[in-house]
Residue frames as a rotation matrix with the C-alpha (Angstrom) as fourth column:
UNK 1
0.033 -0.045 0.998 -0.24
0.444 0.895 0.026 13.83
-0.895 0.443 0.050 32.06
UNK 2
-0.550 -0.099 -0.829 0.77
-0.630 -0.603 0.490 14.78
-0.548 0.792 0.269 28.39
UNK 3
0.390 0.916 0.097 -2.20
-0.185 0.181 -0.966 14.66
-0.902 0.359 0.240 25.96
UNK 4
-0.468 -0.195 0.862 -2.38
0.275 0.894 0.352 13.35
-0.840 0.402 -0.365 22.66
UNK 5
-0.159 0.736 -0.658 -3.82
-0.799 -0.487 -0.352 15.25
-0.580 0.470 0.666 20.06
UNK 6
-0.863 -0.245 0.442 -5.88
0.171 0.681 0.712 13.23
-0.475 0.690 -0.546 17.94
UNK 7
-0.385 0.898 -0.213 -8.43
-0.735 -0.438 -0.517 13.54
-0.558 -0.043 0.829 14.88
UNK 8
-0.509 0.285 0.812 -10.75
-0.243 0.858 -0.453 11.46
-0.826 -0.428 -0.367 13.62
UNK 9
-0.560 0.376 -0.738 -11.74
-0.829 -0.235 0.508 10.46
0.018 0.896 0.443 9.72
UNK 10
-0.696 0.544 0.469 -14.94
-0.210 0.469 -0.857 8.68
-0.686 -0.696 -0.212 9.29
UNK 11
-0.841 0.532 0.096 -16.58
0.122 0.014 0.992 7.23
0.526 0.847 -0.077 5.86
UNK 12
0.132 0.984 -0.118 -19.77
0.515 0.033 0.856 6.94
0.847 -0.174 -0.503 8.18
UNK 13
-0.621 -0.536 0.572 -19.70
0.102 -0.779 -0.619 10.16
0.777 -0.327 0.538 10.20
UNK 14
0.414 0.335 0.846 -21.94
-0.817 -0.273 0.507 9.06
0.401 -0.902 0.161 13.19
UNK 15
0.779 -0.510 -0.363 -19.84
0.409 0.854 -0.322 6.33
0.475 0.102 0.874 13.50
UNK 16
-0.106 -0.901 0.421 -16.84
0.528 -0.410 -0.744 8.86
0.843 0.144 0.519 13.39
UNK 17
0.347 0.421 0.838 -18.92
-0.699 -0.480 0.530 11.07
0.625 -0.770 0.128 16.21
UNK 18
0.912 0.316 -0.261 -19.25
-0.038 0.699 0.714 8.12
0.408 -0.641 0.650 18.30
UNK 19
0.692 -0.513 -0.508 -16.16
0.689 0.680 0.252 7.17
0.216 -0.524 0.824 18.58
UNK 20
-0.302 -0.196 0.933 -14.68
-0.018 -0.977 -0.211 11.05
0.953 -0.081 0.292 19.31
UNK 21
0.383 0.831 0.403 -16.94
-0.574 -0.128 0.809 10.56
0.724 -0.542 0.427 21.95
UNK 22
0.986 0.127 -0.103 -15.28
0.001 0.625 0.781 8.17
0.164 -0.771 0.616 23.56
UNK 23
-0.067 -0.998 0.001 -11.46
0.815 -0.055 -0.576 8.67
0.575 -0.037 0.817 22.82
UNK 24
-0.303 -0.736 0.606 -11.98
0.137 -0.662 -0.737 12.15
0.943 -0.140 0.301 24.42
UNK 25
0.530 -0.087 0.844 -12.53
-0.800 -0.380 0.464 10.64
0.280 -0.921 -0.271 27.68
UNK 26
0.804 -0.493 -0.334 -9.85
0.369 0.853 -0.370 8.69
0.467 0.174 0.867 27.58
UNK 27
0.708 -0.445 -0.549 -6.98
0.041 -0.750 0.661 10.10
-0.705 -0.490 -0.512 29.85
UNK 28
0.039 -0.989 0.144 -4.47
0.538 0.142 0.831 11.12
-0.842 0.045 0.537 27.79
UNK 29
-0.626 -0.055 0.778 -6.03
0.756 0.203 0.623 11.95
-0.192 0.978 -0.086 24.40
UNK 30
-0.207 0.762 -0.613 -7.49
0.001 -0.627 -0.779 14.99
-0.978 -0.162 0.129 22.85
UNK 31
0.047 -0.234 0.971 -9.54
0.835 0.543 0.090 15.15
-0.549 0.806 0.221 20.18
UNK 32
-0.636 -0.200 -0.745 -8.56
-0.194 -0.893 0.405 17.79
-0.747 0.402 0.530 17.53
UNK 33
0.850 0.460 -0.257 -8.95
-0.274 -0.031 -0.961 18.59
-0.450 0.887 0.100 13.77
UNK 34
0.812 -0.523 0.258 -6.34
0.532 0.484 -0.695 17.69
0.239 0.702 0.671 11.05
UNK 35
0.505 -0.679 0.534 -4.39
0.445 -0.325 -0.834 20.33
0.740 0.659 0.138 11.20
UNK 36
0.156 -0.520 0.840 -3.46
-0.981 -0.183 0.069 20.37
0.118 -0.834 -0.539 15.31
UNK 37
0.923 -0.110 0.368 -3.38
-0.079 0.883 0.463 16.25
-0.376 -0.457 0.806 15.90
UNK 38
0.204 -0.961 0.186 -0.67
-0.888 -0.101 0.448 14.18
-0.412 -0.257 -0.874 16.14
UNK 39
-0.887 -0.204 0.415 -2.35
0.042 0.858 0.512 11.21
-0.461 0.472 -0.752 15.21
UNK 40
-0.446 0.333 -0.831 -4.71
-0.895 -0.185 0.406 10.72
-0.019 0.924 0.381 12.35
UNK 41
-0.517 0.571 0.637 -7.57
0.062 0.767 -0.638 7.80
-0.854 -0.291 -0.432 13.26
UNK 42
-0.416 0.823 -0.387 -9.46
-0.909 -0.373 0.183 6.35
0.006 0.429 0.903 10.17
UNK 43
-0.904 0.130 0.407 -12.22
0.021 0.965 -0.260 4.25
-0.427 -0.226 -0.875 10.46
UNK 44
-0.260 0.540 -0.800 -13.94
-0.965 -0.171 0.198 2.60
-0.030 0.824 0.566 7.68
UNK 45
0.694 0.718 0.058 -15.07
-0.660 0.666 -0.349 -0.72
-0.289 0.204 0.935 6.34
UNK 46
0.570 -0.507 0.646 -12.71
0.812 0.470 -0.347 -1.15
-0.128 0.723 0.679 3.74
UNK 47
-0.175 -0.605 -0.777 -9.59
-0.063 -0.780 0.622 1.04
-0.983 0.157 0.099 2.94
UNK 48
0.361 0.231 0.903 -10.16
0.923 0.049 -0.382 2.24
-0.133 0.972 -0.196 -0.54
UNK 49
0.124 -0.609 0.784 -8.91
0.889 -0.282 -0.360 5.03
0.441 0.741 0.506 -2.76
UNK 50
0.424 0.524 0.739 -11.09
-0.086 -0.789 0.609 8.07
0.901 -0.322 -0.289 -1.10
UNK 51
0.937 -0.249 -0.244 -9.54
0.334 0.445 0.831 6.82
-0.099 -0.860 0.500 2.56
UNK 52
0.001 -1.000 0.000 -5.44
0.910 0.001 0.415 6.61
-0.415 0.000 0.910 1.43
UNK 53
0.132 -0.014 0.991 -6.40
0.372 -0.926 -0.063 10.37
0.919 0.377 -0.117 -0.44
UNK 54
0.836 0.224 0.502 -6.88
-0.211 -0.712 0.669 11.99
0.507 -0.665 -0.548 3.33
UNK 55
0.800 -0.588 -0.116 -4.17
0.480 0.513 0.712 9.80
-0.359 -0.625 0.693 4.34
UNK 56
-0.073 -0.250 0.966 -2.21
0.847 -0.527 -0.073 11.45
0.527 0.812 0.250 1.17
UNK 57
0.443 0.332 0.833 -3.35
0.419 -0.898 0.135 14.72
0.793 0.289 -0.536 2.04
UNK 58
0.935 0.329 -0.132 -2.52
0.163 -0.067 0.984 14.60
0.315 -0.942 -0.116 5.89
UNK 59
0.152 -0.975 0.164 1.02
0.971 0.178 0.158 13.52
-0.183 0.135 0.974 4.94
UNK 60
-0.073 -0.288 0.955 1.67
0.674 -0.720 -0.166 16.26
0.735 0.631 0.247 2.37
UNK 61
0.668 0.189 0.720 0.39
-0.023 -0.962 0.273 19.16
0.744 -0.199 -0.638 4.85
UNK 62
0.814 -0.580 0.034 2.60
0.108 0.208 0.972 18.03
-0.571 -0.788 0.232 7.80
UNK 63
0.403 -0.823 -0.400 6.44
-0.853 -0.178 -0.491 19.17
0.333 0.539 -0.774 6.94
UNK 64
-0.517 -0.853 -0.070 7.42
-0.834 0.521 -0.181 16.18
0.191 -0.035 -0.981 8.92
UNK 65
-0.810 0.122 -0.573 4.90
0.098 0.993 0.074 13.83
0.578 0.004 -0.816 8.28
UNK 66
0.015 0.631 0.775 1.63
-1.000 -0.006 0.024 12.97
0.020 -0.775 0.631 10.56
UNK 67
-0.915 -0.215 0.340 1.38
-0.307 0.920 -0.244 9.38
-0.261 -0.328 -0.908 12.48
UNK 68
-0.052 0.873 -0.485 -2.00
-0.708 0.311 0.634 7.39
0.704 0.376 0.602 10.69
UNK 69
-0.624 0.234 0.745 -4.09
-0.523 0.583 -0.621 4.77
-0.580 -0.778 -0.242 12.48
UNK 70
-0.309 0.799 -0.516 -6.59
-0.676 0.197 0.710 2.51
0.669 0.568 0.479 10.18
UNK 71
-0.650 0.464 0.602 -9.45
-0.201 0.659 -0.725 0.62
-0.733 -0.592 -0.335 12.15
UNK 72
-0.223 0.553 -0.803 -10.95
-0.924 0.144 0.355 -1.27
0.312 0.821 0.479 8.93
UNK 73
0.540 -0.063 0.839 -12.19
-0.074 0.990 0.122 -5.08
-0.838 -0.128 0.530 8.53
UNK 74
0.734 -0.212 0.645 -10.28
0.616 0.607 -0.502 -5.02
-0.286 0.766 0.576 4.97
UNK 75
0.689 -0.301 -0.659 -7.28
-0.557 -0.801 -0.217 -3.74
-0.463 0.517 -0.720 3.39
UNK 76
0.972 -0.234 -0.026 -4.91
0.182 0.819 -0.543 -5.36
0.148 0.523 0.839 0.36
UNK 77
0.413 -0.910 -0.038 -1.46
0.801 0.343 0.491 -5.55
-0.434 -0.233 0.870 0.28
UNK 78
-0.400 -0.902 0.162 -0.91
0.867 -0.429 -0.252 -2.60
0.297 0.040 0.954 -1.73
UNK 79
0.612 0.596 0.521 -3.40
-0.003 -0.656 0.754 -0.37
0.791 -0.463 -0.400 0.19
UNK 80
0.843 -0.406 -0.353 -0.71
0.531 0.522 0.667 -1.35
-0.087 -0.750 0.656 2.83
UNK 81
-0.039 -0.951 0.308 2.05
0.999 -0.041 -0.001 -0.66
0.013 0.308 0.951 1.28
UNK 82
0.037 0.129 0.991 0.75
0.369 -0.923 0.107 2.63
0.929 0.362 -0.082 0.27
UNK 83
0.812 0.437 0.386 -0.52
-0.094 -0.556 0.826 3.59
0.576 -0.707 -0.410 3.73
UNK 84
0.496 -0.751 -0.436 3.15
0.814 0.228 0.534 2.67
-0.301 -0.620 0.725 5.26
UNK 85
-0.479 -0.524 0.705 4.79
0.819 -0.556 0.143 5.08
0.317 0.646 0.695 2.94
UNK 86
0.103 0.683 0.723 1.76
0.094 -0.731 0.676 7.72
0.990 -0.002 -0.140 4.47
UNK 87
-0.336 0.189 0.923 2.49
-0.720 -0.683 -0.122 7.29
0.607 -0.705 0.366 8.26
UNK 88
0.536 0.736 -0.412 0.79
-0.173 0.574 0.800 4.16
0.826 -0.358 0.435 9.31
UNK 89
-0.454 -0.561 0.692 1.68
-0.768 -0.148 -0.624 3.64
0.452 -0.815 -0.364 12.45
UNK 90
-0.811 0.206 0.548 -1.18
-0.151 0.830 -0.537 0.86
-0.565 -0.518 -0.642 13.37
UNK 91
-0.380 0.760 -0.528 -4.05
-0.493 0.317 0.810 -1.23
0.783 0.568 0.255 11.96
UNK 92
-0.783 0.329 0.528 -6.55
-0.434 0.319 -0.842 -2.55
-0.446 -0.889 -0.107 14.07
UNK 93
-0.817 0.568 -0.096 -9.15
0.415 0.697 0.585 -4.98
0.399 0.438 -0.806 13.09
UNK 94
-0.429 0.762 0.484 -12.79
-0.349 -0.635 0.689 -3.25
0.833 0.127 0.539 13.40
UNK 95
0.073 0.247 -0.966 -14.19
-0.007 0.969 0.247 -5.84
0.997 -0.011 0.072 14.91
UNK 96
0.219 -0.200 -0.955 -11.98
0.747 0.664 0.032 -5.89
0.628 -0.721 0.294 17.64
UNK 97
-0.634 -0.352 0.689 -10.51
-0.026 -0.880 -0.474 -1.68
0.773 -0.319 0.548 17.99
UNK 98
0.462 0.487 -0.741 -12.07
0.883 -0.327 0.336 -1.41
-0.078 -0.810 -0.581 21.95
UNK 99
0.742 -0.332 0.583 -10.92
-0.152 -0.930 -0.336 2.11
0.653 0.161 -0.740 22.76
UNK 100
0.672 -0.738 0.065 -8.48
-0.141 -0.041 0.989 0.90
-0.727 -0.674 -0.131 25.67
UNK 101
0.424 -0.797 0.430 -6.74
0.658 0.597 0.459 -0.75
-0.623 0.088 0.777 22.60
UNK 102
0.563 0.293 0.773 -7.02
0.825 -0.258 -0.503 2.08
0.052 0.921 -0.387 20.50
UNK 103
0.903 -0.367 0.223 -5.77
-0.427 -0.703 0.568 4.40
-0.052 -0.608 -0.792 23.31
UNK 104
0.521 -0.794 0.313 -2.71
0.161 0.451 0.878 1.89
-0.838 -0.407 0.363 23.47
UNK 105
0.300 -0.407 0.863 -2.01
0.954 0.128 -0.271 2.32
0.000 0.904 0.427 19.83
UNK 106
0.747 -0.289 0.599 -2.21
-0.170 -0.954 -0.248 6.27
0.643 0.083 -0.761 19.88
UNK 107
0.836 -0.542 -0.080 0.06
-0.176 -0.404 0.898 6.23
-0.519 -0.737 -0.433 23.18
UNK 108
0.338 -0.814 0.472 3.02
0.491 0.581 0.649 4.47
-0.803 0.012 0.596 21.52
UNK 109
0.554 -0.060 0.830 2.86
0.823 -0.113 -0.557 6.97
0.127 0.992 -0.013 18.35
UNK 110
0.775 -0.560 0.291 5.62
-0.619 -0.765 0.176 9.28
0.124 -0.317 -0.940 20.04
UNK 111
-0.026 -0.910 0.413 8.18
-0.271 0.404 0.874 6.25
-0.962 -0.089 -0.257 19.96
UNK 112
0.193 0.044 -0.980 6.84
-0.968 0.171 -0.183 5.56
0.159 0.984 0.075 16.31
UNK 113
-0.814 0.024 0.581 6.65
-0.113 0.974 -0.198 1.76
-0.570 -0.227 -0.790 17.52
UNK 114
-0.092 0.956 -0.279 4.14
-0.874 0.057 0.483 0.51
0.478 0.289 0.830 15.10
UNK 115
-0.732 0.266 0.626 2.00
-0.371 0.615 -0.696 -1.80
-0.571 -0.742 -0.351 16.23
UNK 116
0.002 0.159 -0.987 0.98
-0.993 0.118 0.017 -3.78
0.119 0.980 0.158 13.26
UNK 117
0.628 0.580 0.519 -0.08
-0.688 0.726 0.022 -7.60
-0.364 -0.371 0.854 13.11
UNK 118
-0.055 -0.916 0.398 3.05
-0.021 0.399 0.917 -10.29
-0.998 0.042 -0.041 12.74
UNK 119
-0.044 0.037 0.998 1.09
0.838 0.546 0.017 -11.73
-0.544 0.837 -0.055 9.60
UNK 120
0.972 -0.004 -0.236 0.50
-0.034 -0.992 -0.123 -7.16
-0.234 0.128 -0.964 8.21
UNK 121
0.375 -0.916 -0.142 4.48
-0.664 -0.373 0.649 -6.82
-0.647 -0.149 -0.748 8.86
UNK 122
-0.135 -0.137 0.981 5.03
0.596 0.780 0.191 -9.93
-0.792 0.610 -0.024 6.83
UNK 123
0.505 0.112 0.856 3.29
0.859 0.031 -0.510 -9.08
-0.083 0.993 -0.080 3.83
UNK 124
0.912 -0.137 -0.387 5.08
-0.110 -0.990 0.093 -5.61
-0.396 -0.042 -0.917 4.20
UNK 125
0.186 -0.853 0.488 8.30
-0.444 0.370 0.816 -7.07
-0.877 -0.368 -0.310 4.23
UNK 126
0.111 0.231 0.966 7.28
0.675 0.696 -0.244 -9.43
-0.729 0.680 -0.079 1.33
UNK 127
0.775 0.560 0.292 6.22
0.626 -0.616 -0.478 -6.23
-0.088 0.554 -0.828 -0.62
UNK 128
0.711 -0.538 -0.453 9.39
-0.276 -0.806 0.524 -4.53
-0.647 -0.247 -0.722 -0.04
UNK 129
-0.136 -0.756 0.641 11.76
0.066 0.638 0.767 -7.51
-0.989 0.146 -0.037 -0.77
UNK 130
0.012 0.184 0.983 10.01
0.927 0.367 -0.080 -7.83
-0.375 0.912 -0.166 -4.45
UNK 131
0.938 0.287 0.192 10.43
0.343 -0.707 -0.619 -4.08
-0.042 0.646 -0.762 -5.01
UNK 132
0.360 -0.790 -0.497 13.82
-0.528 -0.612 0.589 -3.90
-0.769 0.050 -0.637 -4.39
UNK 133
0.052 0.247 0.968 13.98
0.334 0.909 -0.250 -6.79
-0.941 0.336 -0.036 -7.17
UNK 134
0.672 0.597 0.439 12.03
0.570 -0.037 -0.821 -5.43
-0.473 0.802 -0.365 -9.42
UNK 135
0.585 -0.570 -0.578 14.98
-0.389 -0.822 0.417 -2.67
-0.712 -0.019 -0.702 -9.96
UNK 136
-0.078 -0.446 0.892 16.90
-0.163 0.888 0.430 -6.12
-0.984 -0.112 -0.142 -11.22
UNK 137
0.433 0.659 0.615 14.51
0.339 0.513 -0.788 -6.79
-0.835 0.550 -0.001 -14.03
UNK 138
-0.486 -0.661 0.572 16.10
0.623 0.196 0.757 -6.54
-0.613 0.724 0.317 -17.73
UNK 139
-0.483 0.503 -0.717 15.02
-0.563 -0.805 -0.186 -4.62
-0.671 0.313 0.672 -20.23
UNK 140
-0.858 0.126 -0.499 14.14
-0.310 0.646 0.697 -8.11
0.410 0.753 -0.515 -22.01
UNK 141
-0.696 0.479 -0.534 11.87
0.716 0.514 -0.472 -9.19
0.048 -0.711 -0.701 -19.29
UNK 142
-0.596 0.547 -0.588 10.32
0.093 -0.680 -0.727 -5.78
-0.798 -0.488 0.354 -18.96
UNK 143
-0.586 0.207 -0.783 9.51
-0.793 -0.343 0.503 -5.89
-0.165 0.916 0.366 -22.55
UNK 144
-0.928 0.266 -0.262 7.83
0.314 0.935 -0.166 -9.53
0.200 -0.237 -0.951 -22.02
UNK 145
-0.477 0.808 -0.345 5.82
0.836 0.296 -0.462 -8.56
-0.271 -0.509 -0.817 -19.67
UNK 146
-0.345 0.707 -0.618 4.66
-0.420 -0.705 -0.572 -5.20
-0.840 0.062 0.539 -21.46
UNK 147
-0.693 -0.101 -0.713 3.57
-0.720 0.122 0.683 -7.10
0.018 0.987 -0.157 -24.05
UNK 148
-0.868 0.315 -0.384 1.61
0.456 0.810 -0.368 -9.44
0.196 -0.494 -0.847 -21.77
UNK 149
-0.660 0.572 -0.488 0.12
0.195 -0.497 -0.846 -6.50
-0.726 -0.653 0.216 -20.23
UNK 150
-0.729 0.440 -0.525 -1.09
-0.673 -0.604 0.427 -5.33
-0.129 0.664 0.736 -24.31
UNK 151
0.357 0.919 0.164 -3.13
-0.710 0.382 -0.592 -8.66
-0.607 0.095 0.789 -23.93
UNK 152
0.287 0.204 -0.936 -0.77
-0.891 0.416 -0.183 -10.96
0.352 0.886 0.301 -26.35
UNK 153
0.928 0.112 0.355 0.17
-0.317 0.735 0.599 -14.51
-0.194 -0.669 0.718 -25.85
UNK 154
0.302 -0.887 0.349 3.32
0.113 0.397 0.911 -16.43
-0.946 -0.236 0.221 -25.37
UNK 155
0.050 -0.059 0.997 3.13
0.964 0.264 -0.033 -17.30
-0.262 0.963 0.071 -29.44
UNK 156
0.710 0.298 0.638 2.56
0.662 -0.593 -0.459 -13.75
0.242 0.748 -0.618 -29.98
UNK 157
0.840 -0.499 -0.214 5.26
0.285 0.069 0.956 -12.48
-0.462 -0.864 0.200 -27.83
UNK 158
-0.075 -0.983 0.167 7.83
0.087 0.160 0.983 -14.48
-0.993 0.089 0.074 -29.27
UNK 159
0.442 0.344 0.829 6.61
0.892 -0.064 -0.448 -13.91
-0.101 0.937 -0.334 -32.72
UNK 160
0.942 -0.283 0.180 7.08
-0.276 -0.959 -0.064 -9.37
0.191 0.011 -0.982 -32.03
UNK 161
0.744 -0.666 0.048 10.29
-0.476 -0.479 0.738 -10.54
-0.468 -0.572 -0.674 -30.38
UNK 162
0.487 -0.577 -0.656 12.16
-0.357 0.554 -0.752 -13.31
0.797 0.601 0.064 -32.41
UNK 163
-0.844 -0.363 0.394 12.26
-0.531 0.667 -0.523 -15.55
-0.072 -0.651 -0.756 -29.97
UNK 164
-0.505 0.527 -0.683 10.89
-0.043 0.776 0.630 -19.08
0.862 0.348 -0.369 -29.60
UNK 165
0.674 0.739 -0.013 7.85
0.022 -0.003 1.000 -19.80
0.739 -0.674 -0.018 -27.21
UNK 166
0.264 -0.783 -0.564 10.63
0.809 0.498 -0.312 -21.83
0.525 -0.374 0.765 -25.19
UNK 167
-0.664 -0.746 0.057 12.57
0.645 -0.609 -0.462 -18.42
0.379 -0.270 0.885 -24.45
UNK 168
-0.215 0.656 0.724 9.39
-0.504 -0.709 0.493 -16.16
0.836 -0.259 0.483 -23.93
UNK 169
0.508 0.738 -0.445 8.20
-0.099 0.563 0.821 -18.94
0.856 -0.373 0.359 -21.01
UNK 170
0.157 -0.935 -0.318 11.63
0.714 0.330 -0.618 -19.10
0.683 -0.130 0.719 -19.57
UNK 171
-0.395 -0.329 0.858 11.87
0.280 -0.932 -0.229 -15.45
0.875 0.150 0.460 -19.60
UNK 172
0.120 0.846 0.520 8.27
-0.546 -0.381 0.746 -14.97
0.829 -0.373 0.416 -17.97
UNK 173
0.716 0.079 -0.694 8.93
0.430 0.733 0.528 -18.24
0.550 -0.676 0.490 -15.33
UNK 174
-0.438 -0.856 -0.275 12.48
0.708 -0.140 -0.692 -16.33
0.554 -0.498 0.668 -14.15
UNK 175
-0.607 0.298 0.737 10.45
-0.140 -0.953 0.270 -13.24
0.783 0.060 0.620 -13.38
UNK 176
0.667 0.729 -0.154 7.72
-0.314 0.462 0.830 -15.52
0.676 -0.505 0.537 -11.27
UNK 177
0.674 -0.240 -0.699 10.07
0.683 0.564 0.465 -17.08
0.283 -0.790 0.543 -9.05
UNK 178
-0.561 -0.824 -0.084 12.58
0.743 -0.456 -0.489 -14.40
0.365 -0.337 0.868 -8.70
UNK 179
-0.656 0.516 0.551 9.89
-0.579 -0.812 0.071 -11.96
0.484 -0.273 0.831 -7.45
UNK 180
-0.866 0.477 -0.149 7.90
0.458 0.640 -0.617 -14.81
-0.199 -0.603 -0.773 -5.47
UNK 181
-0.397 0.858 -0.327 4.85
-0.849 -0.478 -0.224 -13.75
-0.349 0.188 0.918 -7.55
UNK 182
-0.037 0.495 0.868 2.00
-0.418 0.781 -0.463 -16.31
-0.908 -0.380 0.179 -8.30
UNK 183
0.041 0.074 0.996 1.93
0.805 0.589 -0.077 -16.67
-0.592 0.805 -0.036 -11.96
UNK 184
-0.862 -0.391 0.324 2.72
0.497 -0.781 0.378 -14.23
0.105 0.487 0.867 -14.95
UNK 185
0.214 0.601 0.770 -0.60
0.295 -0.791 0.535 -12.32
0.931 0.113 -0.346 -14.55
UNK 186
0.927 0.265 -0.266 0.22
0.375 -0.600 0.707 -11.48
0.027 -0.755 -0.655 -11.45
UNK 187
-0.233 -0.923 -0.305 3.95
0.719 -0.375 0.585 -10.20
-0.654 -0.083 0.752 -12.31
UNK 188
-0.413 -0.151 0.898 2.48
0.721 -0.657 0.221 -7.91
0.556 0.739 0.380 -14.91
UNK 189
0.569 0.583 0.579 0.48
0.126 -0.758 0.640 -6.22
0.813 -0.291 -0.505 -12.37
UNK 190
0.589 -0.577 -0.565 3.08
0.715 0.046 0.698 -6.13
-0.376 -0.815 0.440 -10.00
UNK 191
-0.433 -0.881 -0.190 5.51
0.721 -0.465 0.514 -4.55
-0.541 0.086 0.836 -12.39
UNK 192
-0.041 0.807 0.589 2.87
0.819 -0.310 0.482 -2.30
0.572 0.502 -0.649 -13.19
UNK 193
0.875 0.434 -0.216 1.92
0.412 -0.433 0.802 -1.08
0.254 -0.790 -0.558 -10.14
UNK 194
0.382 -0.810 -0.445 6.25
0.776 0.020 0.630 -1.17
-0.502 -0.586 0.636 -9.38
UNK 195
0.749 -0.169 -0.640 6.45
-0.542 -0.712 -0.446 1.52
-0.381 0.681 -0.625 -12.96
UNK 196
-0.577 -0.817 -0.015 8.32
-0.197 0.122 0.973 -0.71
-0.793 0.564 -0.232 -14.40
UNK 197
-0.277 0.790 0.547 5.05
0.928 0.073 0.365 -1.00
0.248 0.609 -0.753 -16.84
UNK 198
-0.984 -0.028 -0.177 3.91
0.037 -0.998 -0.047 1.82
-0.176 -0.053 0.983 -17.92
UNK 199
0.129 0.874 0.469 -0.09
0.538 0.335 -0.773 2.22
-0.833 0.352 -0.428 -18.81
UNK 200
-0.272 -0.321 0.907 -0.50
0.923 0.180 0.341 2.76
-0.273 0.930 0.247 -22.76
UNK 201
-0.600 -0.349 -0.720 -0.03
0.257 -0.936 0.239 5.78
-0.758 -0.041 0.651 -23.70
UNK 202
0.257 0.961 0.104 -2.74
-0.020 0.113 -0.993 7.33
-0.966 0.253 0.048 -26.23
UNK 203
-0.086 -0.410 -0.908 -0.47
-0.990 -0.066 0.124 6.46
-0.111 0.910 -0.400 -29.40
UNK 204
0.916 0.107 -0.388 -1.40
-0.104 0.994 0.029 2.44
0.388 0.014 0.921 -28.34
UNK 205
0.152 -0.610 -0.777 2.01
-0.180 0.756 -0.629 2.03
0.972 0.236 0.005 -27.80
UNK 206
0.993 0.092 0.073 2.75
-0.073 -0.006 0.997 0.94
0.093 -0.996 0.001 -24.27
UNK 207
0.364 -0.899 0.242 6.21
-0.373 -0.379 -0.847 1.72
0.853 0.219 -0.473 -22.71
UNK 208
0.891 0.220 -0.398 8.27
0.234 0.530 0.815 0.35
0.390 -0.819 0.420 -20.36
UNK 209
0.626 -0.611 0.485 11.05
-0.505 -0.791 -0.344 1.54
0.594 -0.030 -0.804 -17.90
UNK 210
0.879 -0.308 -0.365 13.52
0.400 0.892 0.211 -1.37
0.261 -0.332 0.907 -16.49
UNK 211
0.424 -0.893 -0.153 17.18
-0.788 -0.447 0.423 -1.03
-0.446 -0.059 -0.893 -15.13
UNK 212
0.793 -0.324 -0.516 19.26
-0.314 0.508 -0.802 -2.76
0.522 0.798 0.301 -17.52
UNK 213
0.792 -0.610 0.008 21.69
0.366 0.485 0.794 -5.47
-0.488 -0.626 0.608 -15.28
């Protein structure tokens, strides 16, 4: 039978023990360190910053990449996003990660089949669609919303820009529905997070970097 290398990252490291313990009698799976596995197991609470670093790191040392598992009860959409771009390969719900199911996830990470939850693959999807978008955005719009981001309001907006409220609302509403985002705070942090906002540089002035249609 051909083995699995696999190692194991653990915010709570008798946790992590534990569950070593049991993957490596599992037929199929051994467990390693970082730098001999094939697949990369972390299990935490919550995915947070410290978590998608090792994920980060694992990537980077591997010339072609390394296959990631997360067994959390939380992660957001762009902790997702991020960790797809790193390898993910599955998510399992804490809760629920028995090792048979865990063992089923590692086995399948030699066809790269992820094995990811319908409603997980959604919001991926969702998260893609609105970044290929965002490319779209004007250099009027981008300027909107960095101007949103400095804290002013519609009135003040269209005041910096010479333009009436009317046009600044317009501007901001095309942006919301063409990016299926919930309301203008949540398109500035979107086109934040996408670099089409920039964060303010230490002259105050904040910059922004749009493709011009």
């Amino acid at each position: 039978m051909e083995h699995t290398p696999v190692c194991i990252k653990a915010a709570d490291p008798v946790a992590g023990s534990g569950l070593a313990a049991i993957l490596a009698r599992r037929p199929g799976l051994t467990v390693t360190d970082v730098a001999s596995c094939d697949v990369l197991i972390l299990l935490a609470d919550t995915v947070d910053d410290a978590l998608l670093e090792v994920m980060r790191d694992a990537y980077r040392s591997r010339a072609g990449g390394i296959s990631c598992v997360i067994i959390a009860y939380e992660i957001t959409e762009p902790q997702l996003s991020t960790a797809a771009d790193l390898g993910l390969i599955g998510l399992l719900q804490r809760a629920s990660a028995a090792p048979e199911r865990v063992s089923d996830v590692v086995g399948l990470s030699r066809s790269l089949r992820p094995v990811l939850p319908a409603s997980v693959l959604e919001a991926l999807h969702d998260e893609f669609r609105r970044t290929q978008r965002v490319g779209a955005m004007s250099e009027r719009e981008a300027e909107v919303l960095s101007l949103y981001a400095d804290g002013l309001t519609a009135a003040d907006v269209g005041r910096r820009l010479d333009l009436s409220v009317r046009t600044i609302r317009k501007i901001e509403q095309e942006v919301v529905t063409r990016l299926n985002l919930r309301n203008r705070t949540h398109a500035v942090a979107f086109a934040m997070r996408a670099g089409v906002v920039t964060q303010r540089p230490a002259t105050g002035r904040r910059t922004s970097r749009a493709a011009i249609r």
